[in-house]
C-alpha positions in Angstrom: 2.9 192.8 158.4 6.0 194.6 159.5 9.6 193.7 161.0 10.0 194.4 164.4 13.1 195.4 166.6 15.6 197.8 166.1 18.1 197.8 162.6 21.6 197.2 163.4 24.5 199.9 162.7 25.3 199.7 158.6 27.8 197.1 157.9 30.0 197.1 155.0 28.5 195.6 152.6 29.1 197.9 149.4 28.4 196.7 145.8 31.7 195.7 143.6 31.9 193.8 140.4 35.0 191.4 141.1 37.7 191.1 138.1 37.6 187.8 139.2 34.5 186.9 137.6 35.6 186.1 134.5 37.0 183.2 135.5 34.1 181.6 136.6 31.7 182.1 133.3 32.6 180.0 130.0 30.1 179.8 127.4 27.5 177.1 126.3 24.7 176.1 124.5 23.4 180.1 123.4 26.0 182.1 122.1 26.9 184.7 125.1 29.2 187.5 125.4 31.8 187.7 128.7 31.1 190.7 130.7 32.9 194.1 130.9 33.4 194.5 134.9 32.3 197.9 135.3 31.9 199.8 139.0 29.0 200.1 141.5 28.0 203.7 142.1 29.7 203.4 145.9 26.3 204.7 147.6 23.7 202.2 148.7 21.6 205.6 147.9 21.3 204.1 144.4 20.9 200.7 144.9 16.6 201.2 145.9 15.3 199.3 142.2 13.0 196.3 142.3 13.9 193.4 143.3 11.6 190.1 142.2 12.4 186.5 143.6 10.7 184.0 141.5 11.0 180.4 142.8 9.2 177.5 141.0 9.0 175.0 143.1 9.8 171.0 142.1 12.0 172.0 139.0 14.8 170.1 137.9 17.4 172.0 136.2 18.2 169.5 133.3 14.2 169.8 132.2 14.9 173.3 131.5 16.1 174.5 127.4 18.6 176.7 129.1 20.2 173.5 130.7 20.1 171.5 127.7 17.1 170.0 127.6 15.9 168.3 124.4 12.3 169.2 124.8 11.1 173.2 124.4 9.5 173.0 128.3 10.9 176.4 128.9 10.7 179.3 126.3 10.0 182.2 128.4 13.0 181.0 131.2 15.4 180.1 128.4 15.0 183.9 126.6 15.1 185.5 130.6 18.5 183.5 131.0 20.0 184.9 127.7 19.7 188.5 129.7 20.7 187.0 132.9 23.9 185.1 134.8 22.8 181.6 134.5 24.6 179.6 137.2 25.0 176.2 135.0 25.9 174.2 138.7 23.7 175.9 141.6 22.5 173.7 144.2 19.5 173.6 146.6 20.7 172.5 150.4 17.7 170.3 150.7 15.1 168.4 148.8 11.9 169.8 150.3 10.2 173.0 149.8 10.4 174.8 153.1 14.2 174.0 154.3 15.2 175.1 151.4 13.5 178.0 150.8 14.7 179.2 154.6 18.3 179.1 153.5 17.3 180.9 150.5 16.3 183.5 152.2 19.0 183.6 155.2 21.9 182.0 154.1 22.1 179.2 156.1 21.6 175.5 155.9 18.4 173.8 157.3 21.1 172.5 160.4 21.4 176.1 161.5 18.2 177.3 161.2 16.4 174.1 162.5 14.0 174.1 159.5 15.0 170.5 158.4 11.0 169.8 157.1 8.1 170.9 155.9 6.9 170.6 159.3 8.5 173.6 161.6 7.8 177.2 161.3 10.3 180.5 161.7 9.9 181.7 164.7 8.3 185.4 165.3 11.2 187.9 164.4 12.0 189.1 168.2 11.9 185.7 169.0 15.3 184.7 167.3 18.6 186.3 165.8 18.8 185.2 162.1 17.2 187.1 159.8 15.4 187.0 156.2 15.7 188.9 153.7 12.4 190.7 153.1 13.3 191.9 156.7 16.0 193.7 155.6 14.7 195.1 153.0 11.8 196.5 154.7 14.4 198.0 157.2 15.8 199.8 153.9 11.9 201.4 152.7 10.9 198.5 150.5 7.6 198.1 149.7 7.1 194.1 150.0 4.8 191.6 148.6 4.4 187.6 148.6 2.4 185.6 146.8 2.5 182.0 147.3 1.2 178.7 145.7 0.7 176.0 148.2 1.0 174.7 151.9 4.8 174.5 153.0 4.9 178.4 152.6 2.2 179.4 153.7 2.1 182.1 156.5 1.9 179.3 158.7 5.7 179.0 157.6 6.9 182.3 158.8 8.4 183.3 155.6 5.3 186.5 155.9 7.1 188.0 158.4 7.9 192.0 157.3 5.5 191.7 154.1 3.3 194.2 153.5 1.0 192.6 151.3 0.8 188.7 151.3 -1.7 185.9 149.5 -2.2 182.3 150.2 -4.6 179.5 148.9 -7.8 179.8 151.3 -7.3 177.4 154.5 -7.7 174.0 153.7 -6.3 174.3 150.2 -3.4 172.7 149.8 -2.1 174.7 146.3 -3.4 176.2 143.8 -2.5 177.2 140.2 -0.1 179.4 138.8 -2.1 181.8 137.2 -3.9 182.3 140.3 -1.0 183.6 142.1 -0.1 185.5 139.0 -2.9 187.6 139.1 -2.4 188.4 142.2 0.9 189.3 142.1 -0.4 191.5 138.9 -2.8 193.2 140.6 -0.4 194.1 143.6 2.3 195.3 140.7 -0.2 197.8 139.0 -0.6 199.4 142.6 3.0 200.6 143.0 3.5 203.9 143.8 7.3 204.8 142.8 8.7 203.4 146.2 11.5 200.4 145.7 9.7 197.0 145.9 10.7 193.5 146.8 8.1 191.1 145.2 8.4 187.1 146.1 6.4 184.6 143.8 6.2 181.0 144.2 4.5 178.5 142.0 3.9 174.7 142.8 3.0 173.7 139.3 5.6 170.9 138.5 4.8 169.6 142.1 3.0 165.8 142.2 0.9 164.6 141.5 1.8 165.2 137.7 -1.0 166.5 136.0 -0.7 169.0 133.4 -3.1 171.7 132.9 -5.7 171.7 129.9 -3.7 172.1 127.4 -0.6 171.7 128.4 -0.5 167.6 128.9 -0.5 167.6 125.8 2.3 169.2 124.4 5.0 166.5 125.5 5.0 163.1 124.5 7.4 160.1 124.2 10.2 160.7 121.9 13.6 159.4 121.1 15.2 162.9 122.7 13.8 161.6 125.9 14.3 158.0 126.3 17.9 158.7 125.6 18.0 161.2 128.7 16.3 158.6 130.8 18.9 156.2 129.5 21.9 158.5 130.5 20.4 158.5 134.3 19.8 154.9 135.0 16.1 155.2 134.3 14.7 151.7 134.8 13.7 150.1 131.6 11.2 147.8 133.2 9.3 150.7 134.0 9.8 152.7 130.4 5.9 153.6 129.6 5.2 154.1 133.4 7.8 156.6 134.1 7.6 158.2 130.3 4.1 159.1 130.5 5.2 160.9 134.0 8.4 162.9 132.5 5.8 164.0 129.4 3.0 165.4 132.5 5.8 166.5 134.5 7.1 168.5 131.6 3.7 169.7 130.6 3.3 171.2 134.3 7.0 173.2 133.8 5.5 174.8 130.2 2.7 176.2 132.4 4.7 177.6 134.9 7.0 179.2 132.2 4.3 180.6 130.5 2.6 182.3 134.3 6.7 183.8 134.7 6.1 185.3 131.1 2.9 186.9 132.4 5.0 188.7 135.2 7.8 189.3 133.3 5.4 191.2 130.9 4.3 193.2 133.8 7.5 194.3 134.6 8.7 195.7 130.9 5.5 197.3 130.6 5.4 198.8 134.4 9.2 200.1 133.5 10.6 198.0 136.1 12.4 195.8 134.2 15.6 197.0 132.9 15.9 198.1 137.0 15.2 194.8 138.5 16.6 192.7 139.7 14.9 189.2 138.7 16.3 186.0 140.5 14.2 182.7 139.2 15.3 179.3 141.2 13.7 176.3 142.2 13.6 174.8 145.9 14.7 171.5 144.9 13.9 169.0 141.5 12.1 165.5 141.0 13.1 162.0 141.0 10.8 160.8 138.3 11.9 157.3 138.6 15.6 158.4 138.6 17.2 156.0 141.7 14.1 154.7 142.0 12.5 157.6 143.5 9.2 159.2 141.9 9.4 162.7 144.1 12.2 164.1 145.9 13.9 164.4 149.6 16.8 162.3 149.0 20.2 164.0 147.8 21.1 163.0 144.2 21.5 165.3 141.5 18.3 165.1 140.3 17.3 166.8 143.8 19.4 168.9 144.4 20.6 170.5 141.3 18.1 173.2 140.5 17.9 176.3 138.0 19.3 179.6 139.7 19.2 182.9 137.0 19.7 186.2 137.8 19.3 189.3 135.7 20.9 192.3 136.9 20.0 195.6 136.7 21.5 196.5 132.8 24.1 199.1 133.9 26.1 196.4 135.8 26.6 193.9 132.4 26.7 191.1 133.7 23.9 189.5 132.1 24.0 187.8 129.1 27.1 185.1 131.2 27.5 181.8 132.6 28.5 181.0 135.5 30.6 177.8 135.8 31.4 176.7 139.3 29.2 175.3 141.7 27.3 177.7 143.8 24.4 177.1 146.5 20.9 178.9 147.5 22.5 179.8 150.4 25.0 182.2 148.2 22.2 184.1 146.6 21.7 186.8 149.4 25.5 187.6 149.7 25.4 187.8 146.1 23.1 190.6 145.7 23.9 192.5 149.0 27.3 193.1 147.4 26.4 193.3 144.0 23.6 196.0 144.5 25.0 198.0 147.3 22.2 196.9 149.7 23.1 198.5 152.8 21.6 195.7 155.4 22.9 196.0 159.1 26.1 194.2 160.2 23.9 191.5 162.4 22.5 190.2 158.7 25.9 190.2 157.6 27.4 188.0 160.1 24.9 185.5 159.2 26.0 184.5 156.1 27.6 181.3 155.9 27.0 181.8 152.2 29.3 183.9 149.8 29.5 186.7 147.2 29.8 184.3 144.3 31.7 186.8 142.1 34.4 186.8 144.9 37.8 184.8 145.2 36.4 183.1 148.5 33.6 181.6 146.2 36.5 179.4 144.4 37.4 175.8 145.8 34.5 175.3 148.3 33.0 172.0 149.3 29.3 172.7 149.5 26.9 170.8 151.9 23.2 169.7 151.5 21.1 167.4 153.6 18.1 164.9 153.3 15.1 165.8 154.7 14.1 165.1 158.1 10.9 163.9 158.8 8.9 164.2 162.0 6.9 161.3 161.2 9.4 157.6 160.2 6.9 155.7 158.5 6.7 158.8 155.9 11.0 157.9 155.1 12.3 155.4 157.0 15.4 155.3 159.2 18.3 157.3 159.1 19.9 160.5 158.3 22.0 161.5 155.4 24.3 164.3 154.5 26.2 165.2 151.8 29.5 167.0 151.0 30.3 167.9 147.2 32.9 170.2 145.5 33.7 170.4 141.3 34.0 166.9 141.3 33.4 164.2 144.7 30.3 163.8 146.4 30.2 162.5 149.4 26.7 160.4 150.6 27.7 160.0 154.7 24.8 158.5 156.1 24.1 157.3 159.6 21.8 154.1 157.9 22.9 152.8 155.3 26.1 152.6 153.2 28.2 155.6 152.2 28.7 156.7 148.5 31.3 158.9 147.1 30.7 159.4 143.3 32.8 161.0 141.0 31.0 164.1 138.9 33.5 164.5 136.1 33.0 161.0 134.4 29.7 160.0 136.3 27.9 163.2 136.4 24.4 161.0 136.8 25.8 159.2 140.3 25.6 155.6 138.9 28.5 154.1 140.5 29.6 154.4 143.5 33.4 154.9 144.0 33.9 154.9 147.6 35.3 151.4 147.6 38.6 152.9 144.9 39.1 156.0 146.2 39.0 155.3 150.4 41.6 158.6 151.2 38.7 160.8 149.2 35.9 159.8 151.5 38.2 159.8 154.4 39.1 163.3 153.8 35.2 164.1 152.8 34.3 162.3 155.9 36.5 164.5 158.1 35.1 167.6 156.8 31.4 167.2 156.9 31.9 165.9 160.5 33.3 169.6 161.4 30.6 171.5 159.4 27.6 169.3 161.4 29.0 170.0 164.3 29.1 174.0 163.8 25.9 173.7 162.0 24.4 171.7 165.0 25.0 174.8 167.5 21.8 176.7 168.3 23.1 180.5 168.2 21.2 181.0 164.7 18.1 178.7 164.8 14.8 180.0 163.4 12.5 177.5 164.2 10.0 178.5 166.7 10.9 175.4 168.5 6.9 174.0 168.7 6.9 170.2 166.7 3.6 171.3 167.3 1.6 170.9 163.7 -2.5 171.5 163.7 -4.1 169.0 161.9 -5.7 171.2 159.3 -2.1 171.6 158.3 -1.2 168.3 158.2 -4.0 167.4 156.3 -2.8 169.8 153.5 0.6 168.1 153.9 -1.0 164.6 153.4 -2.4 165.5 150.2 0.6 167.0 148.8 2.2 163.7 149.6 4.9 164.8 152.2 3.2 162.5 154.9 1.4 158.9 154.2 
């Protein structure tokens, strides 16, 4: 499949390596170097090399070694991140798999694009204004490929629109496993010609219902490390075994999924893409496990929405090998790498970022916005909307249902006690600003959805047994 419609005029998105970044990156739990800023060659000539989006879908950042994690769930993504910016507070804007994976891809939040469940589908790309990226970048003479895991994404999705090359599980198969979609995306790898690529992969592994692999369930089980995390969240202690033996499969799932992004990473140092590429691994959202009494995910607490976002940069541009300290969002991933590679997208794509450049002075001091999901049928949720509004420290939960919560990060970083009650001017001010956002956010100029609540039942059905509709 190819884009369609005409490429806008060049806009002026040129590649720069902001001074300012090393303010942003402190050092953790691996011994890492601050980077030398260096310049960007100024011509977008240079910036063709590979780039590989990686997004494991269902993966909480804390369950990761690179987050500080007292299990070793993560080998392969722990050694990647000592190469890469790891972003120690990046965000998803929604806790379910397609929303978020549209504002990946465009910079926007699920409100502007009208993705706000697993249920709509991007609309044909003549049919709307907003763009993704792949379409871009086929504008620009990638080759692209995507390779996908499960349902939510499936073409059915729109997210095929300008790849070349793409691979689902068969019709009526809800997911399938990682190695599957590795080998595909392998196979797809060893036919490259030369020409720049742009290669998505998505695995579903960690997703419910929590069964490890042969071999793999194994690997994890109770252990003091653990039942002192769960203690740290509010886990319930009534449910201790339960919600134990669930953590240990959940973490079995994430050393499979680890061990299929070695496989590809493997491909790409022995293709002679690596040291080129450009390799972003993220998640679309995380798990409750039993965390605020919540088994999967949808809602907006930490354990949702805080998700693992690496990215290695091609070596010349040493950054890799930093932290990144302030809190970023999906949404900023796009700006991020138009700027920092050069890409020379059209000015329309531009325009559409509500996103940032990260390594910029406008990325410091934002509020960042994420939303529950919506869901087209109630007795899947229940009542009510929430949104939420979150900076370095507040989050704001402003729901239309129930009780709002304001939470204070810096001493409660687990959301255990709600604060709203002591600190009323914080959730006033909070208030005032999420109300502007949702009404910008709520005007139609930039929607994607097709605008069908039209869903076939096959589709459905595949939903239903991925638990996103009872």
């Amino acid at each position: 499949m190819t884009a369609t419609g005409n490429r806008d005029e060049p806009g002026n998105a040129r590649a720069r390596i902001v001074m300012a970044l090393l303010a942003g990156l402190v050092g953790c739990d691996v011994d890492l170097e601050q980077p030398t800023p260096v310049e960007v060659p100024p011509s977008a000539s240079g910036a063709h090399r590979p780039i590989v989006v990686v997004t494991i879908d269902t993966l909480r950042a804390d369950h990761l070694g690179a987050y500080g994690y007292v299990r070793e769930t993560s080998p392969n993504l722990d050694a990647l991140a000592r190469e890469a910016v790891l972003f120690d507070q990046a965000y998803s804007t929604a806790g379910t798999t397609l929303p978020a994976h549209v504002s990946l891809f465009t910079s926007l939040y699920p409100l502007q694009t009208g993705i706000t469940s697993n249920g709509p589908a991007v609309a044909a790309s003549g049919a709307r204004v907003a763009r993704l990226l792949q379409e871009e970048l086929k504008m620009l003479g990638y080759d692209t490929g995507g390779f996908v895991s499960a349902a939510p994404v499936k073409a059915r999705s729109g997210l095929d629109a300008a790849m070349d090359v793409w691979a689902e599980p068969a019709r009526g198969v809800p997911q399938r496993p990682g190695s599957e979609t590795t080998d595909l995306a392998l196979a797809w790898l060893a036919d490259r010609d030369g020409a720049p690529f742009y290669l998505w992969v998505h695995y579903f592994d960690p997703h419910s219902p929590h069964e490890a692999p042969e071999g793999y369930g194994e690997l994890f089980a109770s252990s003091d490390g653990l039942a002192e995390f769960q203690r740290d969240r509010g886990f319930p202690a009534d449910r201790s075994p339960e919600l134990t033996a669930l953590n240990d499969a959940y973490d079995g799932e994430i050393r499979y999924a680890d061990a299929e992004l070695a496989r590809l990473i493997d491909a790409l140092r022995k293709g002679g893409w690596y040291e080129e590429a450009t390799i972003i691994v993220a998640s679309d959202h995380g798990e409750g496990l039993g965390q605020h009494g919540r088994l999967e995910h949808g809602r907006v607490y930490q354990e949702i929405l805080r998700v693992p976002l690496i990215i290695k940069f091609p070596g010349r541009f040493e950054l890799n090998g930093t932290r990144y300290a302030d809190p970023v969002s999906l949404i900023d991933v796009v700006p991020t790498l138009v700027e920092t590679l050069g890409l020379d997208v059209g000015s329309r794509f531009v325009t559409q970022f509500e996103g940032t450049n990260v390594f910029g002075s406008s990325a410091r001091g934002r509020q960042l916005y994420a939303q529950r999901t919506f869901r087209s049928r109630p007795k899947a949720w229940g009542p009510g909307k929430k949104f939420v509004l979150f900076d370095g420290r507040w989050k704001l939960h402003d729901s239309t249902h129930v009780d709002n919560e304001l939470y204070d990060l810096l001493v409660d970083p687990h959301e255990l006690t709600n604060v709203i009650e002591e600190h009323p001017e914080v959730g006033d001010r909070m208030h005032t600003k999420l109300a502007e956002l949702l009404g910008r956010f709520n005007e139609p100029g930039l929607r994607l959805n097709s605008g069908s609540d039209d869903i076939p039942d096959g589709f459905l059905d595949e939903l239903r047994a991925l638990g996103y509709i009872r």
